[in-house]
N, C-alpha and C positions, 0 to 999 in steps of 0.2 A: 508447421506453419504458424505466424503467429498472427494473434487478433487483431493486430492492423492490417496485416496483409489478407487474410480471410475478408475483411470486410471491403479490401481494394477488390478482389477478386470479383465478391460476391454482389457488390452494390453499385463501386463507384464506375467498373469497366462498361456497363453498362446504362448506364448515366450519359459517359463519356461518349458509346456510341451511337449513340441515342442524338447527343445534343450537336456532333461534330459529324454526324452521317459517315463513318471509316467504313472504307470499302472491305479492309483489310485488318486482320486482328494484330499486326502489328503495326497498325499508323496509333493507336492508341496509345497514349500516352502514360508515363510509369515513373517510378523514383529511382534514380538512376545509384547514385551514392549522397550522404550527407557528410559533409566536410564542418571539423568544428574547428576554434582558429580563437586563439589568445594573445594577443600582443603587449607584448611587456619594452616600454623603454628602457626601463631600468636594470633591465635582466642584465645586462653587461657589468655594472659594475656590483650587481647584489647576486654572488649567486644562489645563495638561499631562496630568495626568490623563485627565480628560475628552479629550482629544485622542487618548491612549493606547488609552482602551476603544472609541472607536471606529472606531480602524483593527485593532486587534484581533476585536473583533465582525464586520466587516465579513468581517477574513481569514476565519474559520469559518463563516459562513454565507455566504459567495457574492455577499451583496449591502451595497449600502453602506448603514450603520448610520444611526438616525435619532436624535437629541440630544431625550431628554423634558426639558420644562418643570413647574416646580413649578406649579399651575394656584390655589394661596392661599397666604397667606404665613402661614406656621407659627412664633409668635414663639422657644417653647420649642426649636425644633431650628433657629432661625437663619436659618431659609428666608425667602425674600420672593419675591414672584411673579412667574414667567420667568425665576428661576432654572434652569442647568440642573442635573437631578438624576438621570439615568442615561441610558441606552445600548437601543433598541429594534430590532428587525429583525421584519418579518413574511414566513415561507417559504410559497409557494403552488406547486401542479402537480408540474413537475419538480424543482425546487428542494430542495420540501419532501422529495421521498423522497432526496434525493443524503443530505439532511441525515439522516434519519432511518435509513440506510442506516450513515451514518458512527457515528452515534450508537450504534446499539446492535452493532454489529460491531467497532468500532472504538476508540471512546475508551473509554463505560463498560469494557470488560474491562481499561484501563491505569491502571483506582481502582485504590490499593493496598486490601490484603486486603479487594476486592469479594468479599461476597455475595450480591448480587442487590437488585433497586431494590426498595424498599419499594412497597405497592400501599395505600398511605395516602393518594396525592396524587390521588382521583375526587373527583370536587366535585359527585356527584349526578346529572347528567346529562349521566355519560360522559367528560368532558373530561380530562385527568390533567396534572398538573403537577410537574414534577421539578425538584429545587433539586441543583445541583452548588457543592464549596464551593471549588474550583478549574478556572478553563477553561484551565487547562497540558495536562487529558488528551486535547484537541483534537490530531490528528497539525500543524494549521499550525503550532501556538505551537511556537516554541524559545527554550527553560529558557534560555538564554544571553541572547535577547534582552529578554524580560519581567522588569518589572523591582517588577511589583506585582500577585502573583496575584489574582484578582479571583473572586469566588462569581457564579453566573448560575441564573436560572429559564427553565425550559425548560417551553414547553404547549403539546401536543398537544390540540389540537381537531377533534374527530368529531365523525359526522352523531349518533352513537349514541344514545339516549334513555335509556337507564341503564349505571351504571358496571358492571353486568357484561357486559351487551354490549360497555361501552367494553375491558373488562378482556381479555375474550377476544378481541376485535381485534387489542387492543396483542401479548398472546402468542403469536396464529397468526403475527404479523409478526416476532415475535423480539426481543420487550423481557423482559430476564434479570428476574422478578421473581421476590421472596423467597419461597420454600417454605412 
């Protein structure tokens, strides 16, 4: 097991059943998968690019990165279908908490002048999505090697049914959001 999931186990479920009275140990709410997500417009005509983000994605999450396809062909931005147009990885079990582990311990504190992740990105029912506008704060990338900073969306998905549930999940676990 690893120490973020130890610390869900041992700290926050309890927190959680504390503050939302569950009658039942599975109304409690949990991190479901995190999904990480690269969008490249340019990937169609460079595919070194494309090539780039997805050994880079792959280094940061652990697992090897999957190539999205454009699924219509969009005339006004140049798209045509099966194009590729960014960079996917889905984290589940163990994976997700190494990542999630990393995430809020480790790279968010290396934003310059961070102060705490905005609690704007709940989508209703729980879920939260966080936009980075460089994946250089990852400890893998080295600034020497990268040669095209790239922006990534990062979503967390919980069992949660509402975004305060989701909210208080994400802070017993140690996501720095804004005051």
């Amino acid at each position: 097991m690893t120490r973020l999931e130890t610390i869900y186990r041992e700290k926050v479920v309890p927190v959680l059943r504390k503050e939302f009275a569950y009658k039942s140990p599975m109304q409690i709410p949990g991190i479901e998968k995190v999904s990480l997500n690269i969008g490249l417009g340019s990937a169609s005509q460079n595919n070194k690019l494309l090539e780039e983000a997805v050994a880079e994605l792959s280094a940061i999450a652990g697992r090897k990165a999957v190539v999205t396809r454009a699924r219509k062909s969009i005339a006004a931005f140049k798209v045509r279908e099966g194009m590729p147009i960014g960079v996917r990885v889905t984290l589940r079990r163990e994976a997700m908490w190494d990542f999630l582990d990393k995430l809020m311990n480790f790279a968010l504190p290396r934003v310059r002048d961070f102060r705490g992740v905005p609690d704007r990105g709940f989508d209703g029912r729980g879920n939260f999505t966080l936009g980075i506008r460089e994946h250089m704060i990852f400890p893998e990338m080295e600034s020497d090697r990268v040669e095209n900073p790239k922006g990534m969306n990062i979503t967390i998905v919980t069992t949660a049914t509402t975004d305060k549930e989701g909210k208080l999940l994400l802070e017993q676990l140690g996501m720095p959001f804004r005051k």
